[in-house]
C-alpha positions as CSV (number, residue, x, y, z in Angstrom):
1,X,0.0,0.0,0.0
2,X,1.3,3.8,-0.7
3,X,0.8,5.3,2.3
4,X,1.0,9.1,0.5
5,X,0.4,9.8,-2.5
6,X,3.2,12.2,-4.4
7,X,1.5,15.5,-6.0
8,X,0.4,15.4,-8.9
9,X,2.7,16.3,-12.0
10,X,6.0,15.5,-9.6
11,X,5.8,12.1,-10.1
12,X,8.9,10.2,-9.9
13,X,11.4,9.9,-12.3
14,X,14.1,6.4,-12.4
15,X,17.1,8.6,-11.8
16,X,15.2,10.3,-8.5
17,X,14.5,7.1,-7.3
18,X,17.8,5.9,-7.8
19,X,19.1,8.6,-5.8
20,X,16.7,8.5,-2.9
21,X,17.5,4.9,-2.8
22,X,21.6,5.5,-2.3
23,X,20.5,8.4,0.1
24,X,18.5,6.1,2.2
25,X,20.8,3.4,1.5
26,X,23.9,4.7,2.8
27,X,21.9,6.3,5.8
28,X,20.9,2.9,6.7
29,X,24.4,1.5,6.3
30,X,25.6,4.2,8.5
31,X,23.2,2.8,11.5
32,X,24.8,-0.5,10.9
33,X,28.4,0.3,11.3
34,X,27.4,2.7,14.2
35,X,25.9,-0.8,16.0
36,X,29.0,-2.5,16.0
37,X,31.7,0.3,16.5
38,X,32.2,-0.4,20.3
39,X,32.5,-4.2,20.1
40,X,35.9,-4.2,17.7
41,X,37.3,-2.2,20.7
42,X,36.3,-3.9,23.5
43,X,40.2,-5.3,24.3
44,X,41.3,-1.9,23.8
45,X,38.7,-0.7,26.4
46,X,39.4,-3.4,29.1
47,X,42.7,-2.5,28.9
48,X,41.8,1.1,29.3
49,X,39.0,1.2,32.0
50,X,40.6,-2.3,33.5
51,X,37.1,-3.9,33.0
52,X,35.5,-7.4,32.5
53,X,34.3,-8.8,29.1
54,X,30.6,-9.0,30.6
55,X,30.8,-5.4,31.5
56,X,31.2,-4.4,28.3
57,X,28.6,-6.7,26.8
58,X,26.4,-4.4,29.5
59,X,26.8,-1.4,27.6
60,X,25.9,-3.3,24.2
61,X,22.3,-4.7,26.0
62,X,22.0,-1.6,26.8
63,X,22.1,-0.1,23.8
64,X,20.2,-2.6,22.2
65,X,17.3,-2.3,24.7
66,X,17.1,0.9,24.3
67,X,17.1,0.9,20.8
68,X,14.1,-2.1,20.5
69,X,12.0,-0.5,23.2
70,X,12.0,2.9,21.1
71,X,11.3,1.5,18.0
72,X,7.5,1.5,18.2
73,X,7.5,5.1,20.1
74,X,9.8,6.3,17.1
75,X,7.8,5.3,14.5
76,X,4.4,7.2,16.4
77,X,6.8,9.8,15.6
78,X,7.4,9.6,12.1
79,X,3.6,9.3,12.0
80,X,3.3,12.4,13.6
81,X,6.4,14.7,12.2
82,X,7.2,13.3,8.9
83,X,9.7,10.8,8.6
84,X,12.4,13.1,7.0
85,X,12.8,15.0,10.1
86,X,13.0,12.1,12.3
87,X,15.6,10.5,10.5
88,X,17.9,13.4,10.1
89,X,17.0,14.3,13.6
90,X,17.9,10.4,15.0
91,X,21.4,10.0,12.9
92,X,22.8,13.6,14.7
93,X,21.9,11.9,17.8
94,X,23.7,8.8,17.1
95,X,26.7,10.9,15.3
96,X,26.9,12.7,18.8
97,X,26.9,9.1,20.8
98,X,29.3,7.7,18.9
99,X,31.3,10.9,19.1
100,X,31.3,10.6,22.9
101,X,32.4,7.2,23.2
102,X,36.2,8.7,22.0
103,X,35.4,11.2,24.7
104,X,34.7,9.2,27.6
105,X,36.8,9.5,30.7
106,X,36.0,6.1,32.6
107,X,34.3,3.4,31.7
108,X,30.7,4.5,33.6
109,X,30.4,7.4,30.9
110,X,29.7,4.6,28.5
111,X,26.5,3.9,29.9
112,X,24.5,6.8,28.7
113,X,26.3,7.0,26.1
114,X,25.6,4.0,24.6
115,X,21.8,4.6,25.9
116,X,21.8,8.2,23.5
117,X,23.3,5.7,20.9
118,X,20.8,3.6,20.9
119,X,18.2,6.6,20.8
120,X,19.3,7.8,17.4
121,X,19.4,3.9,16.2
122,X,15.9,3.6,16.9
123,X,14.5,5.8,14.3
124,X,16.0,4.1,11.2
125,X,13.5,1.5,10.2
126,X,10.3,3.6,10.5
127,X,11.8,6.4,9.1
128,X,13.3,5.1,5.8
129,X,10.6,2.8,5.2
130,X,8.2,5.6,5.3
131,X,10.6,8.2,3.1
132,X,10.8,5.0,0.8
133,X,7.3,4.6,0.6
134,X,6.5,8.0,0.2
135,X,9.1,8.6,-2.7
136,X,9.5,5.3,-4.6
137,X,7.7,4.6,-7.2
138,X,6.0,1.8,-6.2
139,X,7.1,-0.5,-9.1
140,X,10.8,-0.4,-7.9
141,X,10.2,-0.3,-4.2
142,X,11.0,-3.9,-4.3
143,X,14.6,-3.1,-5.3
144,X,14.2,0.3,-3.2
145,X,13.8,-2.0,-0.3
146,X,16.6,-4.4,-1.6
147,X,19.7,-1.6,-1.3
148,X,18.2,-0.8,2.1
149,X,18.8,-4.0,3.5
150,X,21.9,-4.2,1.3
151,X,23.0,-0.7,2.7
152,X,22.8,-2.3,6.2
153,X,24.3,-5.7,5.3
154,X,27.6,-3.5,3.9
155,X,27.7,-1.4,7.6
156,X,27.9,-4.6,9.5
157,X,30.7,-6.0,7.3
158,X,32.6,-3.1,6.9
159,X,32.7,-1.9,10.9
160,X,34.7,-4.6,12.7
161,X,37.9,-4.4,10.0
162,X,38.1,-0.8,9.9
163,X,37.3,-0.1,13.6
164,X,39.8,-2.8,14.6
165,X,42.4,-1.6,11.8
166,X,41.7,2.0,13.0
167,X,42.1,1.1,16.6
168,X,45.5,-0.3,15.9
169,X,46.5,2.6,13.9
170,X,45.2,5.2,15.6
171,X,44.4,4.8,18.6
172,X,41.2,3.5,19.8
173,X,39.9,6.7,20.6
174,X,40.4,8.3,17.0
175,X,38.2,5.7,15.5
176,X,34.9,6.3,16.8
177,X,35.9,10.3,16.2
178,X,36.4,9.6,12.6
179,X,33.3,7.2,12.3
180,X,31.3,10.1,14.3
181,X,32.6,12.7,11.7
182,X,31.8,10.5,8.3
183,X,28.2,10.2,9.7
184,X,28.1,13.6,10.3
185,X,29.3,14.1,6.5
186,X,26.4,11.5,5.8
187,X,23.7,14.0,7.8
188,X,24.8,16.8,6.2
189,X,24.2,15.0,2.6
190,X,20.7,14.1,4.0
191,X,20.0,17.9,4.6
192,X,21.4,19.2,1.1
193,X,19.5,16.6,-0.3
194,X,16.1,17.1,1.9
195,X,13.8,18.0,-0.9
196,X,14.5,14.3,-2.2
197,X,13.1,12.7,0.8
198,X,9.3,13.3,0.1
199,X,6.8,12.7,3.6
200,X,3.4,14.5,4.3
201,X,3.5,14.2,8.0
202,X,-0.4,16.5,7.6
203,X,-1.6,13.5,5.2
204,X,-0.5,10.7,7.5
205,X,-2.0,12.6,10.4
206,X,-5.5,13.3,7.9
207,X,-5.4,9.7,7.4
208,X,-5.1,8.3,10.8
209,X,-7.8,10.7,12.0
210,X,-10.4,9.1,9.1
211,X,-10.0,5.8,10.6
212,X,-10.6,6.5,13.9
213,X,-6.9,6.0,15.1
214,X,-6.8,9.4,16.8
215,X,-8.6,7.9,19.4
216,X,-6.9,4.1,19.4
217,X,-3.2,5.1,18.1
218,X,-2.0,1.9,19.2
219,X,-5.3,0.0,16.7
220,X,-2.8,-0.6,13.8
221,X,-0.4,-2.7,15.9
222,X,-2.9,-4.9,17.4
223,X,-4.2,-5.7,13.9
224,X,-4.0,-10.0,13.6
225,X,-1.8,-9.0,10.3
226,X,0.5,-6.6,11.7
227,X,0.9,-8.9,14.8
228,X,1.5,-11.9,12.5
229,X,4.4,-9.6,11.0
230,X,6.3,-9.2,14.3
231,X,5.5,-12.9,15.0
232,X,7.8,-13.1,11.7
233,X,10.2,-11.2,12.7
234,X,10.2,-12.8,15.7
235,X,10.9,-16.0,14.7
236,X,13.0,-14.7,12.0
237,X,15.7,-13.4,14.1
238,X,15.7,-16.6,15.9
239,X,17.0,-18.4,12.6
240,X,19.3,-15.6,11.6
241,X,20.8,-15.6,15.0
242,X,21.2,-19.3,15.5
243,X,23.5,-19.0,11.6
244,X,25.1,-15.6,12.1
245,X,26.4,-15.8,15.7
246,X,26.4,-20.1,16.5
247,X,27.4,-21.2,13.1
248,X,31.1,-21.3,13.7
249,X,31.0,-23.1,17.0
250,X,28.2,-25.8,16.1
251,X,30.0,-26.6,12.9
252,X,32.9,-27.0,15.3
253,X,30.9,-29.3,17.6
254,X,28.7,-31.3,15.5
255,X,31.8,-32.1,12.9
256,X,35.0,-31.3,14.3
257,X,35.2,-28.7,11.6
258,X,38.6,-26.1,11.5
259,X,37.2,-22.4,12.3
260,X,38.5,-20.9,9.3
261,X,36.6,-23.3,7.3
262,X,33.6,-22.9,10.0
263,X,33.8,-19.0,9.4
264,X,34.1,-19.4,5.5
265,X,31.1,-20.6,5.6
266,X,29.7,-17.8,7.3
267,X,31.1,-15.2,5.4
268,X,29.5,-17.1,2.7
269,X,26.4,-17.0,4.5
270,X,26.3,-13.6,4.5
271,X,28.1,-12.7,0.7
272,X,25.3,-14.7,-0.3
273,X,22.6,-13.2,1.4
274,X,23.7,-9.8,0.1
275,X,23.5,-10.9,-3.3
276,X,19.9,-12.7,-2.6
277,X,18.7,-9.1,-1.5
278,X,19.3,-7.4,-4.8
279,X,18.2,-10.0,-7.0
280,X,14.9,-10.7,-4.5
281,X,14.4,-7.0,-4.9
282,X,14.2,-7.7,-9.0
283,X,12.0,-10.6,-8.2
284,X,9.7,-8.7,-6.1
285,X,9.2,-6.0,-8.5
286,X,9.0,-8.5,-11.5
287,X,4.9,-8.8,-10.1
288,X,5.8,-12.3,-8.8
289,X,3.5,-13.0,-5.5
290,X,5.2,-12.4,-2.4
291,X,4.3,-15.1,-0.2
292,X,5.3,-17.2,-2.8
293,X,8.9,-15.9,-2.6
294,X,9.0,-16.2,0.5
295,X,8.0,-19.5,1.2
296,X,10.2,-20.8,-1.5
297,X,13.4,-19.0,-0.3
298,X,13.2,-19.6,3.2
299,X,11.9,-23.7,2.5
300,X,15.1,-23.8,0.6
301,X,16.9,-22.4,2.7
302,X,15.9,-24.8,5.6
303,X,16.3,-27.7,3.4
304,X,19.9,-26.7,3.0
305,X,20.1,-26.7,7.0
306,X,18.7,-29.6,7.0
307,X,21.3,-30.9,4.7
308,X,24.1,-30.1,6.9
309,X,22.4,-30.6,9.8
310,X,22.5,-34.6,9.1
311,X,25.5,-34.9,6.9
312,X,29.2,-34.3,6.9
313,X,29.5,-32.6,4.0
314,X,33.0,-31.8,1.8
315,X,34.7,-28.4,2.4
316,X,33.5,-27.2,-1.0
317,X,30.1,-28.7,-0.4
318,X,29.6,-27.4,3.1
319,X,30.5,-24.0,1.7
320,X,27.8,-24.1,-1.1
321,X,25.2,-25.3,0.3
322,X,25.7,-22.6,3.3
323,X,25.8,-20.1,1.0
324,X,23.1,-20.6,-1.2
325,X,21.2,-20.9,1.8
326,X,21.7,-17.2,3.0
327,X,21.1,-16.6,-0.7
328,X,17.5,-18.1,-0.8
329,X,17.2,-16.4,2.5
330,X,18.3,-13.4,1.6
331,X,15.9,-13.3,-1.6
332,X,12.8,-13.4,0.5
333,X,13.8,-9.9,2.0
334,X,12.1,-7.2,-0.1
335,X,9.3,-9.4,-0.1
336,X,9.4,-9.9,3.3
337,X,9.3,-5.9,3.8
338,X,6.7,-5.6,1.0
339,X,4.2,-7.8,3.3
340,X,4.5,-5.6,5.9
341,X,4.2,-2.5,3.5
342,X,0.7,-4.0,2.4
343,X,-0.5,-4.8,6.4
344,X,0.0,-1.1,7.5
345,X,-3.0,0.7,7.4
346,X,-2.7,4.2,5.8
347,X,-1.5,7.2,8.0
348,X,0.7,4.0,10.5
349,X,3.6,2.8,8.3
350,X,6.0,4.3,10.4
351,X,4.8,3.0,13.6
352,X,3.7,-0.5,11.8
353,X,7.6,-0.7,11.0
354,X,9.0,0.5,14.1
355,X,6.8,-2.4,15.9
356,X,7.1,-5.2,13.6
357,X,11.2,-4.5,13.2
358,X,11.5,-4.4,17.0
359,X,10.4,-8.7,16.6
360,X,14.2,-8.5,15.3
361,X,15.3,-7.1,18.7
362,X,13.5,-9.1,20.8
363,X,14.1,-12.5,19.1
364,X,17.8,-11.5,19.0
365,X,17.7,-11.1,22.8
366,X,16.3,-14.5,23.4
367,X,17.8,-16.8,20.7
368,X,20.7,-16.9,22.1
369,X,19.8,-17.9,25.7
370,X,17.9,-21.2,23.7
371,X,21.0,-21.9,21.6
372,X,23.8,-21.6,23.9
373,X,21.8,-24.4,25.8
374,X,21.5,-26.1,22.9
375,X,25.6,-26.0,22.6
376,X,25.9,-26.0,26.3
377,X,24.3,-30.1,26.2
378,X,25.9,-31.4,23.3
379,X,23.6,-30.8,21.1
380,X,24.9,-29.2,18.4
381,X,23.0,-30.6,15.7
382,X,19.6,-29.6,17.3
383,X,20.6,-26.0,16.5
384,X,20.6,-26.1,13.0
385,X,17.7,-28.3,13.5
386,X,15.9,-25.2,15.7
387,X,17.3,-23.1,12.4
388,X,15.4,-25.0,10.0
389,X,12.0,-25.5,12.1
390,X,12.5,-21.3,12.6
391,X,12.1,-20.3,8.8
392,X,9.4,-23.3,8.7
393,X,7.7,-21.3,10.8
394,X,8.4,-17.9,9.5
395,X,6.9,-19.3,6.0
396,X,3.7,-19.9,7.9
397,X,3.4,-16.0,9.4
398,X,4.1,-14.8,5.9
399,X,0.8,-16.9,4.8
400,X,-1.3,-16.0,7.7
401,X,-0.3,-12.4,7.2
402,X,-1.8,-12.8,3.4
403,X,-4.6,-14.2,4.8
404,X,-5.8,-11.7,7.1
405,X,-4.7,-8.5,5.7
406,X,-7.8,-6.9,3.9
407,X,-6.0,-4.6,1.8
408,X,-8.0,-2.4,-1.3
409,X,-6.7,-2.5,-4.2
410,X,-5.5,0.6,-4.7
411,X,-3.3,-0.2,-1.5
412,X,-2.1,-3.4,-2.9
């Protein structure tokens, strides 16, 4: 559904699209690194501060609880200011956090620190879905959705080598100054570029008011659809979680396998996720139903689980099939984001995201409690097991979502 419609005669063009795309893109990449510019320092910083490892991980759950509690409140937000402003608004914020953690005297300054961090990272997802919404054409939001993921995917990877490598260089002080200064060149290309990022906070408002959600705000998230969509989130992160953070060490336990062929795999994992974004994006925009991508990239995906799962496969083997697995996953992405697109009543995108993308924070906060239990028993291959059953499961959400959303067709 298009949650605003663009004035008429301003309509836009491929090469506007293409640009909002990179601005929003590269915005969202920034959030990405920003997450993981503390952990790539954390043996300069007990060194420093003469702390423990689980102190530090403090500062990171804090952040992180910040940032999935303020999701849903930061998305009323966009609903209520226009996205453009929030966005701009939450990356100086987490510019200025991740500007202070150079700054910090003692170890105790981190703490609200990395809680003002986490209050600019909250704004991301309702915020660029709703400036993507409201200034993509709506037959390439699938690849507009596609480079924001991909965006992200590229922050994460790039963070750890160049914070680390920085670190060493420079001193681990100078590297979150010169990350807090390239995202501040990043905001300031957001504000030159402001008239790109269309939004009409009144129409939103206009909208919500016609249905009656000035009295209810809180009606679109306990929609059955929209909850189905953070119950696929949800369940989501617990599959991404289980491969992203236990698939070295249960490859190591269920097969004896070498870590550097355990974290090929990985980085397989994730190269080929990447790649399934972009091309899912293609798919998605191609007309090609979306629950249909879904279900057949993330069934693949757990068949390929499955595969390792009960079978010691050969290096090259293990590799491909790990890899084409977080390619099929990857593929169901922009669809995945297109689903939720279509179960957000008019005038609540940017809530509807901030809610449902918060499923991502809370499953990540669980899974790995249930896996390192898993690993903690011996029973390594009941992880990728509990991998595979989670994107079963996910496939069903993304059906029941379907299902219940009664979308018009002119919000299709």
């Amino acid at each position: 559904m298009t949650d605003l419609a663009l004035p008429a005669g301003r309509q836009p063009t491929a090469n506007r699209d293409l640009k909002v795309m990179a601005l929003i893109g590269i915005a969202h990449g920034c959030s990405h690194f920003f997450q993981l510019v503390l952990p790539p320092l954390f043996p300069f910083l007990k060194t420093e501060f003469s702390v423990s490892y689980t102190e530090l991980g403090l500062v990171m759950t804090l952040f992180y609880v910040t940032s999935g509690v303020l999701q849903t409140p930061a998305g009323f937000l966009v609903d209520r200011v226009g996205a453009r402003n929030v966005l701009i608004g939450g990356l100086a914020i987490f510019c200025t956090g991740i500007l202070l953690y150079g700054l910090v005297p003692s170890f105790w300054m981190l703490v609200p620190v990395a809680i003002l961090a986490g209050i600019g990272n909250s704004v991301f997802h309702p915020a660029d879905f709703s400036i993507l919404n409201a200034s993509v054409d709506q037959k390439r939001l699938g690849r507009a959705y596609g480079t924001h993921t991909l965006g992200g995917n590229l922050g994460w990877g790039l963070a750890p080598v160049l914070m680390a490598g920085g670190a060493a260089l420079l001193g681990w002080r100078a590297a979150p100054i010169i990350a807090a200064l390239i995202g501040y060149a990043i905001l300031a290309a957001l504000l030159m570029n402001r008239d790109l990022l269309k939004e009409d906070a009144g129409a939103a408002r206009r909208a919500a008011a016609k249905a009656g959600e000035k009295a209810a705000p809180l009606g679109p998230l306990l929609s059955l659809p929209v909850v189905m969509c953070f119950g696929y989130f949800l369940l989501l992160s617990f599959a991404l979680i289980g491969t992203q953070n236990f698939l070295p060490a249960t490859l190591a336990a269920l097969y004896g396998t070498p870590l550097t062929l355990a974290t090929t795999a990985l980085t397989g994992f994730l190269l080929g996720a990447s790649a399934g974004v972009m091309v899912g994006g293609w798919i998605a925009d191609r007309g090609v139903r979306l629950e249909a991508i879904v279900i057949t990239g993330l069934l693949g995906a757990a068949a390929l689980i499955l595969l390792v799962a009960n079978i010691d496969l050969p290096e090259i083997m293990l590799v491909a099939a790990i890899t084409v697995a977080g390619f099929l996953q990857g593929m169901t992405t922009p669809s995945r984001d297109l689903i939720v697109r279509g179960a957000a009543p008019k005038g609540a995108s940017g809530r509807v995201f901030g809610f449902v993308y918060s499923g991502l924070d809370a499953g990540s906060a669980l899974a790995p409690l249930a896996i390192g239990l898993l690993l903690d028993h011996g029973q390594a291959d009941r992880v990728l097991w509990f991998v595979a059953a989670m994107l079963g499961l996910t496939t069903l959400t993304a059906v029941a979502i379907r299902q219940t959303s009664a979308r018009k067709p002119e919000t299709a």
